[in-house]
N, C-alpha and C positions, 0 to 999 in steps of 0.2 A: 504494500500500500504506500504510495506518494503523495503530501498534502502537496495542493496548489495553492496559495492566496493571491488574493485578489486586491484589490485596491484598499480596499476597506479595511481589511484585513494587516494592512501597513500603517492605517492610521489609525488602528486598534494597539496597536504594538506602540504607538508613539504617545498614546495617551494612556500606558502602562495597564489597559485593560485585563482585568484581571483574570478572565475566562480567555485570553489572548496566552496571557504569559503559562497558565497551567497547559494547555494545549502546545506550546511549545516545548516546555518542562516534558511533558509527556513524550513527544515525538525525540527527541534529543535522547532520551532514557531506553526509548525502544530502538532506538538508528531509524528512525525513520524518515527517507530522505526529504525536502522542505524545498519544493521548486517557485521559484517567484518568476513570472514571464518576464521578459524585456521591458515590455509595452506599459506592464505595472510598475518598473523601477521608473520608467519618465514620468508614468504620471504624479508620482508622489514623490520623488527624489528631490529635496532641493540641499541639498549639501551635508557635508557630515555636520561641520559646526551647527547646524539648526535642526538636527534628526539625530540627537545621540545614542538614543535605544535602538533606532533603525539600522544605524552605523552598526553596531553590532549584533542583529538579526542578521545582516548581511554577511556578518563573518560564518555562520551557522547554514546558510543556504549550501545546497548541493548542486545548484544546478540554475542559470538563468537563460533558457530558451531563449531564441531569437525571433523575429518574424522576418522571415525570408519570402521568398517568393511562392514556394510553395506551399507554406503554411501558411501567406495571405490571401492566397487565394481559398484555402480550404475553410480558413476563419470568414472570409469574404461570404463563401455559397452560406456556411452558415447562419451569417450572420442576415441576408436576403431570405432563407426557409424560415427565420423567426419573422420576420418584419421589423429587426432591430437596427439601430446603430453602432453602440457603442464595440468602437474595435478592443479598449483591452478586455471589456466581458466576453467577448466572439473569442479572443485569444485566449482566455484563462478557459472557457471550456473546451476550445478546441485541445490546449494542452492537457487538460485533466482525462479526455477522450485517448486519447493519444498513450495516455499513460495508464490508465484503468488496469486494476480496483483504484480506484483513486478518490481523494477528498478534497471539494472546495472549501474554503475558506472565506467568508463573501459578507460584505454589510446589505446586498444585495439579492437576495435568495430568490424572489419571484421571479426577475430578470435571470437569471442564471437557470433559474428552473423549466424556463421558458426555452431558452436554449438551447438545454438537454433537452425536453421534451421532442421540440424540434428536430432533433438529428434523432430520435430514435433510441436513445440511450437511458438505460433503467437506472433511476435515483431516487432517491428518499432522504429528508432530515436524517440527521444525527439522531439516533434514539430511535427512529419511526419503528413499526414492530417487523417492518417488510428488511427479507433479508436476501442476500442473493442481490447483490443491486451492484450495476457499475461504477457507480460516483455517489458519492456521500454530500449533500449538503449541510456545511455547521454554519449556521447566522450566528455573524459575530454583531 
C-alpha cells in the first residue's frame, strides 16, 4: 500500500494537524512508502523558510512523480470522463490509480471520489465496512 497526498493534505501537515501527523507517525513505523505528485509540490511549495514542517515531510517522501507527457494526457482523458478541472486532483488520482492498493490523502474527498468513480476504480472512506477496494479515501 502507497499513501498519495494531495494538496490538502500538505497544508494539513503545515498546520501540525493532528490526524495528519499520527497518519504519518503511522506510515513511517510500517515503511510505508509516502508519494506527493509534482503538481502538489507547486501548488503548495513556497519555500523552506515559510513551510518548516513541510520542509521536512519532504525529507520522508519516497517518491515525487512527475507529469510528463504521458501521464498528462492520461490525467487529461481523466480529468474530461469527470467533467473536472482541477489538474493536480486528475494527477493525484491518476497517480494513486497507477499505484493501487493505494491511499489518498485529500481535504477534498467528493472531488476525488468523483474521479475515481469516473475511471472505474473501486474506493471507499477510510473505515467504510467495504473491503476489497483499490484506493482508500482519508479526509483530512
Amino acid at each position: 500500500m502507497k499513501i498519495v497526498f494531495d494538496s490538502g493534505a500538505i497544508l494539513a501537515c503545515e498546520r501540525d494537524d493532528p490526524r495528519f501527523t499520527a497518519l504519518v507517525a503511522a506510515a513511517r513505523a510500517e515503511r510505508t512508502a509516502i508519494i506527493v505528485p509534482a503538481t502538489v509540490v507547486a501548488e503548495t511549495w513556497r519555500g523552506q523558510r515559510t513551510h518548516p514542517r513541510v520542509s521536512r515531510l519532504m525529507k520522508a517522501i519516497e517518491d515525487v512523480p512527475v507529469l510528463d507527457l504521458d501521464t498528462a494526457r492520461v490525467t487529461g482523458a481523466l480529468l474530461a470522463r469527470a467533467g473536472a478541472t482541477s489538474v493536480v486532483d486528475g494527477n493525484v488520482v491518476e497517480t494513486a490509480i497507477a499505484l493501487r492498493p493505494s491511499t489518498i490523502v485529500t481535504s477534498d474527498p467528493d472531488d476525488i471520489c468523483a474521479l475515481l468513480s469516473s475511471a472505474g476504480v473501486s474506493h471507499a472512506p477510510l473505515g467504510a465496512r467495504r473491503t476489497n477496494v483499490d484506493v482508500v479515501v482519508f479526509a483530512i
